[in-house]
C-alpha positions in Angstrom: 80.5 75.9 95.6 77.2 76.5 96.4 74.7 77.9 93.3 72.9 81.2 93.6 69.7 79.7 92.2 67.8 78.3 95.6 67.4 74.3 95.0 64.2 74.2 95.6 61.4 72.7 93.1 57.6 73.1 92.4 56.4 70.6 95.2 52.8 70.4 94.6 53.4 70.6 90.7 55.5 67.3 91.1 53.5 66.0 93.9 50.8 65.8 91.0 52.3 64.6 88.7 53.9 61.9 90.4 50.5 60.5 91.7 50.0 57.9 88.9 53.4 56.5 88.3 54.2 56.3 92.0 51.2 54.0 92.4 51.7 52.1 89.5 55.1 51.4 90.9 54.1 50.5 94.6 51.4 48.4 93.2 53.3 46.3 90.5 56.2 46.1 93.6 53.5 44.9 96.4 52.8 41.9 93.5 56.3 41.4 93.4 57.1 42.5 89.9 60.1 43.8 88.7 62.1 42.6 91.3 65.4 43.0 89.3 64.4 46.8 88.5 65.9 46.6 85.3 63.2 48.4 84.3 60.7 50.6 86.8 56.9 50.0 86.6 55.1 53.6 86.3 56.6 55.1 82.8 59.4 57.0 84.7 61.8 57.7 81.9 59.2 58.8 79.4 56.9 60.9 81.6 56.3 64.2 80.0 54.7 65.8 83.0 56.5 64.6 85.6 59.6 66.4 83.6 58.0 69.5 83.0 57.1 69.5 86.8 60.5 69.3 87.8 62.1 71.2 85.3 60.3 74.5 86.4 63.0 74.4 89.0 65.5 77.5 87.5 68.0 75.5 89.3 67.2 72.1 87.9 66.7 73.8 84.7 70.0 75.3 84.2 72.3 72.9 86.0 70.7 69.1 85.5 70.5 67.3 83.0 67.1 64.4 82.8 69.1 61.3 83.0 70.4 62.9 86.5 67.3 63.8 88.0 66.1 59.8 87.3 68.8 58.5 88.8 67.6 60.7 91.7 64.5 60.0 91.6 64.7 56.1 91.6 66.9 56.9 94.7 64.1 57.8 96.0 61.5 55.5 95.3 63.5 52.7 96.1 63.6 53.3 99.6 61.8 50.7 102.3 59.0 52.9 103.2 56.4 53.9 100.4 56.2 57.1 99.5 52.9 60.0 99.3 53.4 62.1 96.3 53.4 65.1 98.5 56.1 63.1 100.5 58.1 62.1 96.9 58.2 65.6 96.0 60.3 66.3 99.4 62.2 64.0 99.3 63.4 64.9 96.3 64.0 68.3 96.4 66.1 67.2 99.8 68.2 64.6 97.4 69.1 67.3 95.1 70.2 69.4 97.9 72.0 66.8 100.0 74.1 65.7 96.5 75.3 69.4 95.1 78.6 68.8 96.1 78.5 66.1 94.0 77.9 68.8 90.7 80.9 70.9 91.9 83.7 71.1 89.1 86.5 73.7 88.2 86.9 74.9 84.6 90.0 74.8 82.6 90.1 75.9 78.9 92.9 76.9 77.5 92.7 79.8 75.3 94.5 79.9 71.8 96.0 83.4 70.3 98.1 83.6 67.3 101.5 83.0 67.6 104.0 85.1 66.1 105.8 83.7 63.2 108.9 81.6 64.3 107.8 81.6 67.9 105.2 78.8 68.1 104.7 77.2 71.6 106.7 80.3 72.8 105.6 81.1 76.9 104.6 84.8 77.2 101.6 86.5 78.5 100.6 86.8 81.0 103.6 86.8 83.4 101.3 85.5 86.3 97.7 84.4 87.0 95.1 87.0 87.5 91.9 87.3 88.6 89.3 88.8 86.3 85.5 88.7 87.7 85.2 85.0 88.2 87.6 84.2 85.8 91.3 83.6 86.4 93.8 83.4 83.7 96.8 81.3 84.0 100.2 81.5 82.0 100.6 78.1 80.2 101.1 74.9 82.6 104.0 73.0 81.1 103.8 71.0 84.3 102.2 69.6 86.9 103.2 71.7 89.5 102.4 74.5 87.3 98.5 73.2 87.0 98.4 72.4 90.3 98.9 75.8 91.2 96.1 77.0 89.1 93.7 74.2 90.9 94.8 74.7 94.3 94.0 78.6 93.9 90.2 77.5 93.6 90.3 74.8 96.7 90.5 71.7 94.2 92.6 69.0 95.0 95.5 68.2 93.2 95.9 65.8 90.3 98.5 63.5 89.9 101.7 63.6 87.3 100.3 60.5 85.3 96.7 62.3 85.3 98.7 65.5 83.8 100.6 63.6 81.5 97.4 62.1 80.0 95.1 65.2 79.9 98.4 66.9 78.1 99.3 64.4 75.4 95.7 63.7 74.4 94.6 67.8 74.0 98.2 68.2 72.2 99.7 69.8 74.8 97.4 72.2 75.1 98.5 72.7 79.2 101.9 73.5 77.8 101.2 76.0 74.9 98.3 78.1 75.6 96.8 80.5 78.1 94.5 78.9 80.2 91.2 80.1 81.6 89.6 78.4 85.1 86.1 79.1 87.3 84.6 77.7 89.1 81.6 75.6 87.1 78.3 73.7 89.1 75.8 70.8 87.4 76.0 67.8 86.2 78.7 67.2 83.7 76.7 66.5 81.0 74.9 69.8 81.2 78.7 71.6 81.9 80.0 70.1 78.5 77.4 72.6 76.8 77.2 75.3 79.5 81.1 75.9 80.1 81.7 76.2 76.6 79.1 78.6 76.3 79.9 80.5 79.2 83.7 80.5 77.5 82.1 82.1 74.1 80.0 84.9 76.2 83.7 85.7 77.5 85.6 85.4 74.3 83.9 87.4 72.3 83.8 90.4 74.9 87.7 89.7 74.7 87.7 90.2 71.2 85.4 93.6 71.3 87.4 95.2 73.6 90.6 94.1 71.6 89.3 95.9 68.9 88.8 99.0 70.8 91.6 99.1 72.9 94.5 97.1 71.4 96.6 96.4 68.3 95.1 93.4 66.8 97.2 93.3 63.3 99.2 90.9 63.5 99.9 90.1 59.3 103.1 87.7 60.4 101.3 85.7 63.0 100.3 82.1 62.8 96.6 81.2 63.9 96.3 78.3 66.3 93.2 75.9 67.9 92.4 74.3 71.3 89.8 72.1 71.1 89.2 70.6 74.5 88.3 71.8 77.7 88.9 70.0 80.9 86.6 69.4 84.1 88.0 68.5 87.4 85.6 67.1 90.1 86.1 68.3 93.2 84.4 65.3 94.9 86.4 62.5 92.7 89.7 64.8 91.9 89.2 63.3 88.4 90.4 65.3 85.4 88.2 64.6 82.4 88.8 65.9 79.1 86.1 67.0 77.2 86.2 67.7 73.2 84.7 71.3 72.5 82.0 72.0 69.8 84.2 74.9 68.0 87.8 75.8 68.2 88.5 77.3 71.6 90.5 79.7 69.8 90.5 84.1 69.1 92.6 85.0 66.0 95.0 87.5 66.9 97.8 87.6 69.6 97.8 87.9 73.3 99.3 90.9 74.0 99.8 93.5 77.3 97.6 95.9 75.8 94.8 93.5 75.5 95.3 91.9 78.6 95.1 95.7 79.9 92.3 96.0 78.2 90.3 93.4 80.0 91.2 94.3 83.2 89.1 97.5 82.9 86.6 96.9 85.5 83.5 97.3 82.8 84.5 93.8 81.1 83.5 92.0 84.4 80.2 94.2 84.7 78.9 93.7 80.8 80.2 90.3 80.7 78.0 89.3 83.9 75.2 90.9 81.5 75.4 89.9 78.9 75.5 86.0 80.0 73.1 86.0 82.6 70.7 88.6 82.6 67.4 87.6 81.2 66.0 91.3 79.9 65.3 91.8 76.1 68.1 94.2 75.9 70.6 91.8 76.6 69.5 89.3 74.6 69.8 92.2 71.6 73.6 93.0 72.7 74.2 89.1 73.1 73.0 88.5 69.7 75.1 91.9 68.3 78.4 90.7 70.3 77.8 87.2 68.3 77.3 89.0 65.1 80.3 91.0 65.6 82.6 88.1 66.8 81.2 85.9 62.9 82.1 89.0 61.4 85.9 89.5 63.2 86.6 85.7 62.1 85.3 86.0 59.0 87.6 85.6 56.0 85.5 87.1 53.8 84.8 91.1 53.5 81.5 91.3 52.4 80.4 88.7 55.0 82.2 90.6 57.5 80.7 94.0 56.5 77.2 92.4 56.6 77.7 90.7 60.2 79.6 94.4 61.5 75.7 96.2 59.8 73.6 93.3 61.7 75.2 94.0 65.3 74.4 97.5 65.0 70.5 96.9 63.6 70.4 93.9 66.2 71.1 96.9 68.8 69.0 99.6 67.1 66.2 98.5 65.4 63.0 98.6 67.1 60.6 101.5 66.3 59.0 99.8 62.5 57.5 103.8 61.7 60.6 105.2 61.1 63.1 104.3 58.4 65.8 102.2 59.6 68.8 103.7 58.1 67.7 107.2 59.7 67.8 105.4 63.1 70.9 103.9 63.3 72.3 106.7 62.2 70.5 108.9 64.9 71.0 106.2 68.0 74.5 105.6 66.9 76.4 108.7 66.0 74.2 110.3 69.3 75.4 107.2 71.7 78.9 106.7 70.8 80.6 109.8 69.6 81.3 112.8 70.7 79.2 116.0 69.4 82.1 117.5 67.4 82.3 114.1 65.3 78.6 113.1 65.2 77.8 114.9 62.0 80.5 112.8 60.6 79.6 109.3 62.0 75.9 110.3 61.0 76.8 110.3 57.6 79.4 107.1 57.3 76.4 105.0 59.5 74.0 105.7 56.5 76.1 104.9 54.0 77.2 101.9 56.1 73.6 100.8 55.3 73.3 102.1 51.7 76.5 100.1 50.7 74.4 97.1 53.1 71.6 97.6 51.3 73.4 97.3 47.7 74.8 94.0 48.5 71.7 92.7 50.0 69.7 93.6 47.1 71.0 95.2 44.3 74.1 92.5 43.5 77.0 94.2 44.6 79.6 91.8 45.7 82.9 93.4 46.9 83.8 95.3 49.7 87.1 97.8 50.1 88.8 96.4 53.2 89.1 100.4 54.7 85.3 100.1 54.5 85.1 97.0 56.8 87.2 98.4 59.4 85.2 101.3 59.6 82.2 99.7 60.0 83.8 97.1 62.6 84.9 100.3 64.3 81.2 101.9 64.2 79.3 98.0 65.7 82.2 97.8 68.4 81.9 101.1 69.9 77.7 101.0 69.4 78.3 97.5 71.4 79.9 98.8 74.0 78.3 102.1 74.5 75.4 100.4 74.6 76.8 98.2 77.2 77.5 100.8 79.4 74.3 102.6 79.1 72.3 99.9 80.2 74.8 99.6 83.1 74.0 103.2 84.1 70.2 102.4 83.5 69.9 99.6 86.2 67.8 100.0 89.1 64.7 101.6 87.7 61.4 100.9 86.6 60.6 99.1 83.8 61.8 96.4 81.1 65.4 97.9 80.5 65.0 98.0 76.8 62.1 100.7 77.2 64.8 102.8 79.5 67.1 102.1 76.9 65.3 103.8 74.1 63.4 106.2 76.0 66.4 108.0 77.3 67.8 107.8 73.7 64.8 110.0 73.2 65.2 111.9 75.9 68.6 112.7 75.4 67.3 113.6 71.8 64.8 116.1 72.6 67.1 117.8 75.1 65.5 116.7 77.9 67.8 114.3 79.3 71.7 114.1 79.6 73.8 111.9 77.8 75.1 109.1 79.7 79.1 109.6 78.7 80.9 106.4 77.5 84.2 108.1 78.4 86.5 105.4 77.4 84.5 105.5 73.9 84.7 109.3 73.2 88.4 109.7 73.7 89.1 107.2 70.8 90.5 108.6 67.6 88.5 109.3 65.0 87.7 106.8 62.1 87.3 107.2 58.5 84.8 108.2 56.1 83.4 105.0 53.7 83.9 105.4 50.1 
């Protein structure tokens, strides 16, 4: 696989900062010092510029890791022939082209739902692997065959049973009892133990948002399980290397066809290519409100979770420091996400929402009814995804998205704009009123 970030690097900014150390090396070398190499002349591993002068590279920056790039770059200056910086800082760049296929690696993490009581381990969903954006999810593997399938459906070779067998009985049999997850994943492994995870969190709380919106997730008789390993398979080597996550690869409520459904909409795809790689400000808000949301979902405690459900609607929301915030969540958010007949309604339970917020926050309240925190969770996932798809429907103009965000919030306030129709939003039943 080859990346979508160019590999090219700041030449003349390395080709500067190179100068000194390259000559310290070439001159302690001509004297015939450090002949072993077990340690360069020239204050390679500890240069500050040098690494700030490669690391401008988006590519290096997002898919190397500093330990890599040395080992590239003493590749370099080990050759027979000595070296201009101009001609260093080529060279390099060329060596991190010439080994990318060395970084390529496919992604398996298998994904852990709540089992229903007495059926733990039990194979279900989904029937058959399917595609999903760049994602494809796999039932359970109980075998090698069964994983094989999965790798060989990305162009990676196969693995061996005894290579199976190992990956399955240290992960506790995580092949065999959970639905796994694969794409295709590019850098250097120890920059993928950090980004693959991530990029499995990005997708794993969108799962859980659009559970909430467009599935059953009660499940009071279920048991909650945990992966907690992922699993990297080189295409260059064929090795399988297991890899011990940072959190519980797990979503607390059980697989079922209507949430599969639900992620096959073709939105999930779209806001989840947003949401973990766009770089405008208005992403980062709705990547820091889907976060909120997903602490608040797997919270076991109401008032935390009523808090978190308030913060992913301000994270959204909150911007214009004049006007009073509770008036403008509840303008933005009953305007965006509900329908006219129901907005007088949602513009009252948002700002009580906040009042009962506010109380908590500051006036020592400390319990929550549970029919207020579902409302609420109702309220942040449908201003989440609204949101979403607004800024979908925005792309292409002028202008930082978050000021097209809010200035056709405005417009569509004053009348002089229409509302951008979250259809799949609108037609959802109506929630409750808070007490």
């Amino acid at each position: 696989m080859k990346s979508k970030i160019q590999m090219i690097i700041d030449k003349d900014a390395v080709a500067r900062a190179v100068r000194k150390p390259l000559e310290t090396y070439y001159a302690n070398i001509d004297n015939g010092e450090n002949e072993d190499f077990s340690e360069r002349p020239g204050d390679w591993e500890e240069n500050e510029e040098l690494f700030k002068s490669i690391f401008k590279s988006p590519y290096i920056n997002s898919r190397l890791d500093w330990l890599y790039v040395l080992e590239l770059i003493y590749e370099v200056i080990d050759r027979p022939e000595q070296l201009k910086p101009e001609q260093f800082a080529i060279a390099l760049e060329e060596a991190v082209a010439a080994t990318a296929g060395h970084r390529d690696y496919l992604a398996i993490v298998p994904m852990a739902f709540k089992s229903p009581f007495g059926f733990f381990g039990r194979k279900s969903l989904p029937a058959r692997s399917m595609q999903i954006g760049q994602f494809t999810f796999s039932p359970a593997a109980d075998s090698k065959q069964a994983l094989n399938k999965i790798i060989t459906r990305h162009g990676f070779p196969e693995i061996d049973e005894s290579d199976f067998q190992h990956a399955s009985k240290t992960s506790r049999k995580a092949f065999s009892h959970e639905m796994l997850a694969s794409f295709i994943a590019h850098g250097t492994e120890e920059r993928l133990r950090f980004s693959v995870e991530l990029k499995f969190r990005h997708m794993a709380r969108l799962v859980e948002l659009f559970a909430c919106l467009f599935a059953d997730i009660a499940s009071p008789l279920a048991t909650s399980r945990a992966a907690n390993h992922l699993f990297l398979l080189s295409k260059t080597t064929g090795e399988l290397r297991r890899l011990p996550s940072i959190k519980p690869l797990s979503i607390d409520f059980e697989l079922s066809a209507d949430l599969l459904k639900s992620i096959k909409r073709p939105e999930f795809d779209i806001f989840f290519t947003d949401i973990s790689s766009s770089t405008d400000s208005m992403h980062g808000r709705l990547r820091n409100a889907i976060k909120f949301f997903s602490m608040a979902l797997n919270s076991q405690d109401d008032v935390t979770s009523f808090l978190f459900y308030v913060v992913a609607v301000e994270s959204i929301f909150s911007r214009d420091k004049n006007n009073p915030i509770k008036a403008t969540l509840a303008e933005l958010g009953s305007m965006l996400c509900f329908p006219p007949k129901q907005r007088l309604d949602a513009y009252q339970m948002i700002r009580e929402a906040y009042d009962l917020r506010s109380s908590i926050v500051h006036a020592g309240a400390s319990s929550v009814d549970k029919k207020n925190v579902g409302i609420v969770r109702s309220i942040a996932a449908r201003a989440i995804y609204s949101s979403l798809y607004l800024c979908t429907n925005l792309k292409g103009g002028q202008g930082k998205l978050e000021n097209r965000f809010f200035n056709h919030l405005r417009d569509q306030k004053l009348g002089v704009a229409k509302a951008i129709i979250p259809r799949s939003i609108w037609a959802l039943p109506e929630i409750g009123t808070i007490d």
